[in-house]
C-alpha positions as CSV (number, residue, x, y, z in Angstrom):
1,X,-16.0,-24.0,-2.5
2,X,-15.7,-23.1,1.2
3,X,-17.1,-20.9,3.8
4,X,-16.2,-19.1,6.6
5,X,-18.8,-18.3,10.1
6,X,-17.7,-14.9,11.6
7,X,-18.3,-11.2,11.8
8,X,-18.1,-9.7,8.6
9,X,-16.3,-6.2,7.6
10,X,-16.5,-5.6,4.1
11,X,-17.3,-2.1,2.3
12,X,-20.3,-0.7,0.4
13,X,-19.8,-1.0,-3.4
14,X,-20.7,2.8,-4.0
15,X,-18.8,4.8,-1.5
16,X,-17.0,4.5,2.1
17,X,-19.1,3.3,4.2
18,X,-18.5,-0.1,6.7
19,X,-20.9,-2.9,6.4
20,X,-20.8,-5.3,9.1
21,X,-22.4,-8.8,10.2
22,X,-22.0,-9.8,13.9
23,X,-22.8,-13.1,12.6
24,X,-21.7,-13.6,8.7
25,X,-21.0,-16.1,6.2
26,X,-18.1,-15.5,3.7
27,X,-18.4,-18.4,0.7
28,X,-15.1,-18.3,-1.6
29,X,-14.5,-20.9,-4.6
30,X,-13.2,-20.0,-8.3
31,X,-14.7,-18.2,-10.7
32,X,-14.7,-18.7,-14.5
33,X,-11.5,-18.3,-14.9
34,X,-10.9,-20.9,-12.2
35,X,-9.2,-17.8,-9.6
36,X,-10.3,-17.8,-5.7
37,X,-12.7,-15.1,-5.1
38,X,-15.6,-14.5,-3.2
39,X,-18.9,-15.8,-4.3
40,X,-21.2,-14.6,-1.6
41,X,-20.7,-12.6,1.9
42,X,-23.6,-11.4,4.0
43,X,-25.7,-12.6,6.8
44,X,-25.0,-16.6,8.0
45,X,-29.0,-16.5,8.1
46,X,-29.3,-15.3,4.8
47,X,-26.8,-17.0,2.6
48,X,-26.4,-20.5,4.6
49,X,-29.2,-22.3,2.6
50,X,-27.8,-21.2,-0.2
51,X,-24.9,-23.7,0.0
52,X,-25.8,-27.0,1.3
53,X,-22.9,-29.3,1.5
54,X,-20.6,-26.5,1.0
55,X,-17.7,-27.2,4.0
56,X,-18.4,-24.6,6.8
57,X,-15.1,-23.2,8.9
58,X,-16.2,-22.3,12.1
59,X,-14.7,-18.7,13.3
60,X,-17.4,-17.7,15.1
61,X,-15.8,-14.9,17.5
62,X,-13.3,-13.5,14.9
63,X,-14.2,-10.7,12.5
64,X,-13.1,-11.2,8.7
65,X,-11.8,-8.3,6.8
66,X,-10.4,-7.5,3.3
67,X,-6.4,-8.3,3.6
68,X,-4.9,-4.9,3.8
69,X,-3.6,-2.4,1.1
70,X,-0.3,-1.2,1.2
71,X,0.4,1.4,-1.1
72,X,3.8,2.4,-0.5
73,X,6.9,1.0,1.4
74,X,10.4,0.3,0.1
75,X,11.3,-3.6,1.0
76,X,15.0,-2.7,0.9
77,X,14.7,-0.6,4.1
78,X,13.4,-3.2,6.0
79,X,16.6,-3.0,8.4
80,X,16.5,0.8,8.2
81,X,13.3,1.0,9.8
82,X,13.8,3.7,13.1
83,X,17.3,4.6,12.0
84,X,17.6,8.2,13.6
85,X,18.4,11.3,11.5
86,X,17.8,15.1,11.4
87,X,15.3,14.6,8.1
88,X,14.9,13.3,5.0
89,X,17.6,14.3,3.0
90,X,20.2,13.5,6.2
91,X,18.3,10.1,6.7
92,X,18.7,9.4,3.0
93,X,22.7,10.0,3.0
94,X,23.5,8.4,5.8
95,X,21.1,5.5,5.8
96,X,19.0,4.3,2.7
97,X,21.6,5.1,-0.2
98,X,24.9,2.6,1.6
99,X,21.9,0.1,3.2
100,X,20.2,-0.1,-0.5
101,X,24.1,-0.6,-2.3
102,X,23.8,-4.2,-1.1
103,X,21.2,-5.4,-3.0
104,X,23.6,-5.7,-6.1
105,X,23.5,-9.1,-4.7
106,X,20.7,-10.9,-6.0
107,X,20.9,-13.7,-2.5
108,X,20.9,-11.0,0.0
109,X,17.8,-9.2,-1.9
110,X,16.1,-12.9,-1.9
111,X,16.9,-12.8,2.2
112,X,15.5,-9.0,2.8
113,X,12.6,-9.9,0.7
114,X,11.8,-13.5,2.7
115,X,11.6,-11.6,5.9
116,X,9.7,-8.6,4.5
117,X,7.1,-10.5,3.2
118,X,6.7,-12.4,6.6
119,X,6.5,-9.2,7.9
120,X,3.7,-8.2,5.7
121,X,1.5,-11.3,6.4
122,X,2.0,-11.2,10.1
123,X,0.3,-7.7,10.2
124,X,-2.6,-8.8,7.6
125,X,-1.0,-6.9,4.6
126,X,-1.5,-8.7,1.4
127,X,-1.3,-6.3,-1.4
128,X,1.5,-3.9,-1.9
129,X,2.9,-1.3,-3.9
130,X,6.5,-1.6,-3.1
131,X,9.7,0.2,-4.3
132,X,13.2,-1.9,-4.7
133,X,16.5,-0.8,-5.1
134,X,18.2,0.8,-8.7
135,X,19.7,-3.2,-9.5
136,X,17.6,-5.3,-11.5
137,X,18.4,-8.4,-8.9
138,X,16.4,-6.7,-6.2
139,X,13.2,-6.6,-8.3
140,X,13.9,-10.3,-9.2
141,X,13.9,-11.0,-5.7
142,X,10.9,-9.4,-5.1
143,X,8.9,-10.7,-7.6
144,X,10.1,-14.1,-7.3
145,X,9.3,-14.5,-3.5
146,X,5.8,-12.5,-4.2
147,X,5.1,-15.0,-6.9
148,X,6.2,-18.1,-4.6
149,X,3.3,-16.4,-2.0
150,X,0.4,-16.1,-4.9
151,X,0.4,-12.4,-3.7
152,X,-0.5,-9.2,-5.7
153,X,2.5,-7.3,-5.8
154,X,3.7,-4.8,-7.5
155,X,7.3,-3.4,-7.5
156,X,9.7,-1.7,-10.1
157,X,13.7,-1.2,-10.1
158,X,14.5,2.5,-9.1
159,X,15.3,5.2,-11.2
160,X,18.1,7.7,-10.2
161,X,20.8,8.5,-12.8
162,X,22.1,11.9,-10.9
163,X,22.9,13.4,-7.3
164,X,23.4,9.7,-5.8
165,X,26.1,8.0,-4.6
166,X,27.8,5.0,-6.5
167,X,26.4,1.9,-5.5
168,X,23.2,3.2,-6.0
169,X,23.7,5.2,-9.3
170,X,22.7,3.8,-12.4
171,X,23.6,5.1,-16.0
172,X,20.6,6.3,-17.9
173,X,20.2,4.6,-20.9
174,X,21.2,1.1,-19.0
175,X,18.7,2.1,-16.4
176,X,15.7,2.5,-19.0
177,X,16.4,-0.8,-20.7
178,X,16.2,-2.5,-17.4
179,X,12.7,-1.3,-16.8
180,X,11.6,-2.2,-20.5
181,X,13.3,-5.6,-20.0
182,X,11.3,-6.3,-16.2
183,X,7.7,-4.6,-17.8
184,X,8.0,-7.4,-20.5
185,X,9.6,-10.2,-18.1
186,X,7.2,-9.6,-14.9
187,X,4.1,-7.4,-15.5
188,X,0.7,-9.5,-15.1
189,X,2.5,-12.5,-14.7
190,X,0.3,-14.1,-12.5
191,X,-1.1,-11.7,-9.6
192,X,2.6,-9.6,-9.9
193,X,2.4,-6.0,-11.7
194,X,5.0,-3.8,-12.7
195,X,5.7,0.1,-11.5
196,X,8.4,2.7,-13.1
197,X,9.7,3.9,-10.2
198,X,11.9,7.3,-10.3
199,X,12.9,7.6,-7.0
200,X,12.2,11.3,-7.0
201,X,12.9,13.9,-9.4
202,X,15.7,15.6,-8.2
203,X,17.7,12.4,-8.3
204,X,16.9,11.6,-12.2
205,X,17.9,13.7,-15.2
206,X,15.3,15.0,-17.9
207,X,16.3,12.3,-20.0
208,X,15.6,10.1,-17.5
209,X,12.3,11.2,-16.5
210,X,11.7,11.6,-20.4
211,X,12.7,8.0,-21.2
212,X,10.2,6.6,-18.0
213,X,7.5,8.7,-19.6
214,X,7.8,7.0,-22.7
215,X,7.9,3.8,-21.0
216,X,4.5,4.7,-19.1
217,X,3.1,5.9,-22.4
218,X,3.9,2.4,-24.1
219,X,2.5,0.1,-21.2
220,X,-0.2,2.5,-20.3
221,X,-1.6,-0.4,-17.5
222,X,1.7,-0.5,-15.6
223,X,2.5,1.6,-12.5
224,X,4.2,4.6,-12.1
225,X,5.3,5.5,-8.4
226,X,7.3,8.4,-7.1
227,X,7.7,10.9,-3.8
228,X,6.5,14.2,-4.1
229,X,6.9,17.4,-2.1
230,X,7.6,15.1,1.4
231,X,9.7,17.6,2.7
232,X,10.2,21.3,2.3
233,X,13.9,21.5,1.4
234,X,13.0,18.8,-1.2
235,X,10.8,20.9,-2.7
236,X,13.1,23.8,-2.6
237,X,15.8,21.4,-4.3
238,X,12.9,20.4,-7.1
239,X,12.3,24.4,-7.9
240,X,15.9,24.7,-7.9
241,X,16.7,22.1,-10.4
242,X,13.6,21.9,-12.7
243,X,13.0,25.9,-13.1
244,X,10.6,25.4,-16.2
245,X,8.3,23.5,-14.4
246,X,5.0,24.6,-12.9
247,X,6.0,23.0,-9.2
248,X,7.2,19.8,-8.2
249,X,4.5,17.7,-9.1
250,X,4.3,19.8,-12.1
251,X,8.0,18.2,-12.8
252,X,6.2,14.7,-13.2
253,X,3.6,15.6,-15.3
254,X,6.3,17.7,-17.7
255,X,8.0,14.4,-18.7
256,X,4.5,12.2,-18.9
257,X,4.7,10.6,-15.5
258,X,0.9,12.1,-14.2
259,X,-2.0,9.8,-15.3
260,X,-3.8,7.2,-13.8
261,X,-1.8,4.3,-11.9
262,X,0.0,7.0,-10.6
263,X,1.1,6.8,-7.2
264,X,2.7,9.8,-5.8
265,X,4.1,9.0,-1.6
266,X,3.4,12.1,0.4
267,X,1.8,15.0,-1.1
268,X,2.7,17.3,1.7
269,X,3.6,20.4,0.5
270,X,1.3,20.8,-2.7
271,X,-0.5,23.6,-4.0
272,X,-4.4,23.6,-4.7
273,X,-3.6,23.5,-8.3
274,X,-1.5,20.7,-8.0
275,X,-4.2,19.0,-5.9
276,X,-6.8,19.5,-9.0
277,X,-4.5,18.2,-11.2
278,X,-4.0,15.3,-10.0
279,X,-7.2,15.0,-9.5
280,X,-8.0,15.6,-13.1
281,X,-5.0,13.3,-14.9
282,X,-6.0,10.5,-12.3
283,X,-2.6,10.3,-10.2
284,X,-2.7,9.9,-6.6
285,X,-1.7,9.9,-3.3
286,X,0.0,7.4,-0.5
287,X,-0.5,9.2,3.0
288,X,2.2,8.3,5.3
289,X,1.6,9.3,8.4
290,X,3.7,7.8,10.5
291,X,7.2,8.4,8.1
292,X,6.2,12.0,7.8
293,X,6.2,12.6,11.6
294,X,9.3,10.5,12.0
295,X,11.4,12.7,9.7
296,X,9.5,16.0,10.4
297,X,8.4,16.4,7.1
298,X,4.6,18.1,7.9
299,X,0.8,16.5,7.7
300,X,-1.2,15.3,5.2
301,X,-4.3,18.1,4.2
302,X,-7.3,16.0,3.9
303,X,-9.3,18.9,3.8
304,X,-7.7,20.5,0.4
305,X,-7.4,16.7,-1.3
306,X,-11.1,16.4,-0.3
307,X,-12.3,19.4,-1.8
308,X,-10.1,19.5,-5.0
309,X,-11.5,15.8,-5.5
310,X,-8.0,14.2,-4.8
311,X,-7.9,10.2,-4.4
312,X,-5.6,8.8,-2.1
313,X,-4.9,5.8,0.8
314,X,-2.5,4.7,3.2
315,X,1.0,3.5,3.5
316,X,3.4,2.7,5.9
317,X,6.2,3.6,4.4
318,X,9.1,1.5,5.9
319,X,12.0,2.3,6.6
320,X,11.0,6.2,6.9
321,X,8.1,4.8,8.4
322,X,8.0,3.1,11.9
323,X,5.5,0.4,11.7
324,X,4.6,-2.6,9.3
325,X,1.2,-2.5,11.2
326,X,-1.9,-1.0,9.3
327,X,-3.2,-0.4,13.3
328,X,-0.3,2.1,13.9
329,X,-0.7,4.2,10.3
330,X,-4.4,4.2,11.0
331,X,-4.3,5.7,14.5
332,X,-1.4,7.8,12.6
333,X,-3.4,9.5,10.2
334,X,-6.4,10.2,12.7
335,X,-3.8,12.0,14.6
336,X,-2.5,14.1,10.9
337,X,-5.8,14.8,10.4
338,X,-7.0,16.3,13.9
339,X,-4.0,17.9,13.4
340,X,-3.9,19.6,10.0
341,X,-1.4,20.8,8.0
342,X,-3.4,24.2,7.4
343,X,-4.9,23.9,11.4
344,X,-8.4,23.4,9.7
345,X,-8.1,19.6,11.7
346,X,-10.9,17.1,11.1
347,X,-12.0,14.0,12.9
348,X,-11.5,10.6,10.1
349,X,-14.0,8.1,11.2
350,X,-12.8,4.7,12.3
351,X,-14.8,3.3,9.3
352,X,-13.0,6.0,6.7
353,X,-9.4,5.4,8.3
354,X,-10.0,1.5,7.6
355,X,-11.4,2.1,4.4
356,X,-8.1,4.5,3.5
357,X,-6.5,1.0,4.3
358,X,-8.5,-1.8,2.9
359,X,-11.0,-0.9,-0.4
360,X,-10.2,3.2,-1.1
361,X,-6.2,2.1,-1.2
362,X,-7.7,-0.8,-3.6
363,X,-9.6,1.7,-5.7
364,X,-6.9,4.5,-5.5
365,X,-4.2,1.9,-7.2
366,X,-6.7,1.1,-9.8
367,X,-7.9,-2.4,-8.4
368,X,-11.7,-1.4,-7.1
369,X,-13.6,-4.9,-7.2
370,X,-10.3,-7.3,-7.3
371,X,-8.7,-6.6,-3.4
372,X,-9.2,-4.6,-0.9
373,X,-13.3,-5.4,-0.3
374,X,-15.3,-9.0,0.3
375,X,-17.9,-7.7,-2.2
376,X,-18.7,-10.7,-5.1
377,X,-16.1,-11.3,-7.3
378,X,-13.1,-9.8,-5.4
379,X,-10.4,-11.8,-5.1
380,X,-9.9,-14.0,-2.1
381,X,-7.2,-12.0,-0.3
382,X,-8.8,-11.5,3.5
383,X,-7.6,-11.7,7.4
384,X,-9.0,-13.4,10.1
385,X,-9.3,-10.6,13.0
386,X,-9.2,-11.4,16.8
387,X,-11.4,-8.6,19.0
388,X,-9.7,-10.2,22.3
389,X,-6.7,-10.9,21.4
390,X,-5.0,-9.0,24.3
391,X,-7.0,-8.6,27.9
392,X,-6.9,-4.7,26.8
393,X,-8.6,-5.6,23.5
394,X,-11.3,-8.0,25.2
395,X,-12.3,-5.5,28.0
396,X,-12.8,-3.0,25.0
397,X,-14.6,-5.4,23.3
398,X,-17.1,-5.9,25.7
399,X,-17.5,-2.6,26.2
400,X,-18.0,-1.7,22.5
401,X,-21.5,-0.5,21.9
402,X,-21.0,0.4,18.3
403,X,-19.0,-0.4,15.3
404,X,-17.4,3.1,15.2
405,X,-16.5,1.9,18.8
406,X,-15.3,-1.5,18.1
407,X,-13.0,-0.3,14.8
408,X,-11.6,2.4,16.7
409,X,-10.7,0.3,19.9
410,X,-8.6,-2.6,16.9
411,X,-6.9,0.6,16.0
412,X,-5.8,2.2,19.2
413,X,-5.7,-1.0,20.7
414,X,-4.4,-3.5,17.9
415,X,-1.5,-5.0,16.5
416,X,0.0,-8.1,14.8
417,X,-1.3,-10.3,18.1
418,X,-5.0,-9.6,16.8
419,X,-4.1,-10.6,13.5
420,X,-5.4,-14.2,13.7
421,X,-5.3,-15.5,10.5
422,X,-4.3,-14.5,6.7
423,X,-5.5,-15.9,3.5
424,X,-4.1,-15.4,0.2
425,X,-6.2,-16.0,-2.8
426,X,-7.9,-18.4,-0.8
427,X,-5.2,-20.3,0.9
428,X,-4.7,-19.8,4.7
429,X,-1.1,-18.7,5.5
430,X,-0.8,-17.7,9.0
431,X,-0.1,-21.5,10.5
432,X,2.5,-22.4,8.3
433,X,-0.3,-24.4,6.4
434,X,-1.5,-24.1,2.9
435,X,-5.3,-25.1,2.9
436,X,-6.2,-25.4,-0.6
437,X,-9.9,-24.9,-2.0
């Protein structure tokens, strides 16, 4: 086993609420089954006696926090990230679909993926729900590189069989046996899960969308992920091509692709119906706050998911998005939310924002108590945060007279500088060193 001295941010097992130790203990060894997770975190004063001769790591002046949850960004557009267009549906043609033909080629996926996973670590992210391209060699890539990391990962080749260029095309009944042949080659292999991964529905045929149901019906603990009403002339396309269904979202549960493990990017432009059911099948949603206001696509309703009892967390969304940095979709969605999409704005709390982030994006993906939290028995995925990292930073630090005041001042104020160290399942990453347990 070994322990770490610092302030401790973890999150209350029963709801959303920070707890925090200005001077903590964080003890991590392997459980039964031999993985890295955390055996104890509370007060140093508390828990030290508890572990004579257990090695002590002195971080006294850091804060530790779970790793961060991603739970949606496409790895393909790393190099698309703050490409300018008009919207989505512009951005998409003249951007994503030639930028995405390229990863036919299973060594330039393996490059993309390399650096997008560096990217990841340097802003504390270490769990993500991440969308490839429609070839098989770019989810090979992805898994392979995640798997070389010991991450929890979770990607899926894309679906999109209609209304897409060739390059990025695929044929339908190829395109199904792909997935099947992934599931059964990748999914729980090691800390790496599986989504099916229709791009969105207007770019995938019923029998398509039929054939992924399926799919989702046979593996039932495998991922889905999909957009959904992002952008207004999207959802005008959707009505336009899918006239039997209820609404967009409705589209998805038509062919059997609403349930739990569903992850749905956006959720813009939904009715309250559509809120409830999701709500009731278990699918939900990855706020991306700062792709929506890149492309003009509209805000996030937190009011309406709240009341129809809608789960959701954040997501960066690269390339649509313009950050890898949780800090800058944190602050984003504060700003969405005092916003409002219906003008009924409301103020997120620095600990609920972080939360959305960390533990609520774990338990929205379906892994509450493995990442996401440093409660007992979560796994031992968790960043080493520096308060001072920048003279801005420090002076707010000092100033800080609160939690609510020191979370919000790493959000305004923070980015990959105050990211200080990264550990995944339990071995520190961010020197270049692997420190094993």
């Amino acid at each position: 086993m070994r322990a770490y001295r610092a302030a401790l941010l973890r999150f209350s097992e029963d709801g959303h609420s920070p707890v925090y130790e200005e001077d903590g203990l964080l003890v991590i060894g392997p459980d039964a089954e031999g993985k890295k997770v955390v055996r104890a975190a509370g007060s140093f004063s508390s828990l030290a006696e508890r572990y004579p001769g257990v090695v002590v790591e002195d971080w006294r002046g850091l804060i530790l926090a779970p790793g961060f949850v991603d739970m949606h960004i496409h790895y393909p557009q790393t190099d698309i990230i703050g490409a300018p267009a008009e919207g989505l549906l512009p951005w998409l043609e003249k951007y994503t679909f030639p930028y995405e033909s390229r990863f036919a080629d299973g060594a330039y996926a393996t490059t993309v993926a390399s650096f997008f996973f560096d990217e990841l670590q340097r802003h504390g992210v270490t769990t993500a729900l991440t969308f490839a391209t429609s070839h098989p060699a770019s989810v090979h890539a992805a898994f392979e590189e995640a798997q070389r990391r010991d991450l929890r990962f979770m990607t899926g080749k894309v679906l999109q069989d209609r209304h897409s260029p060739d390059g990025v095309r695929d044929e339908t009944e190829q395109s199904l046996l792909d997935t099947e042949a992934l599931i059964r080659q990748w999914h729980g292999k090691d800390r790496l899960g599986y989504a099916i991964t229709p791009r969105f529905a207007p770019t995938s045929t019923h029998k398509q969308l039929s054939g992924a149901g399926e799919l989702a019906a046979k593996y039932p603990d495998v991922w889905i992920q999909s957009h959904v009403a992002e952008n207004l002339d999207e959802v005008r396309w959707a009505a336009e091509l899918f006239p039997d269904s209820r609404s967009y979202l409705g589209v998805y549960e038509d062919h059997g692709l609403l349930r739990e493990r569903a992850v749905y990017a956006h959720c813009l432009h939904l009715t309250m119906q559509d809120r409830q059911d999701m709500a009731r099948t278990g699918a939900v949603a990855a706020v991306c706050p700062t792709s929506n206001a890149f492309l003009g696509s509209g805000f996030f309703d937190y009011l309406s998911a709240d009341e129809a009892g809608m789960r959701y967390g954040l997501a960066s969304d690269v390339g649509g998005g313009t950050s890898f940095s949780p800090f800058a979709t944190m602050l984003a969605a504060y700003k969405v939310a005092r916003e409002g999409q219906t003008k009924r704005g409301m103020t997120l709390s620095p600990g609920h924002l972080w939360w959305q982030h960390t533990a609520g994006a774990a338990q929205a993906l379906g892994l509450d108590g493995v990442v996401g939290n440093l409660q007992p028995g979560c796994e031992a995925d968790f960043i080493a945060i520096d308060p001072e990292a920048t003279p801005l930073l420090a002076r707010k630090h000092a100033l800080a007279s609160s939690l609510d005041e020191l979370l919000f001042a790493l959000i305004v104020l923070g980015d990959d500088r105050a990211i200080r160290h990264v550990v995944v399942n339990g071995q520190r990453r961010s020197t270049g060193q692997v420190d094993q347990l």
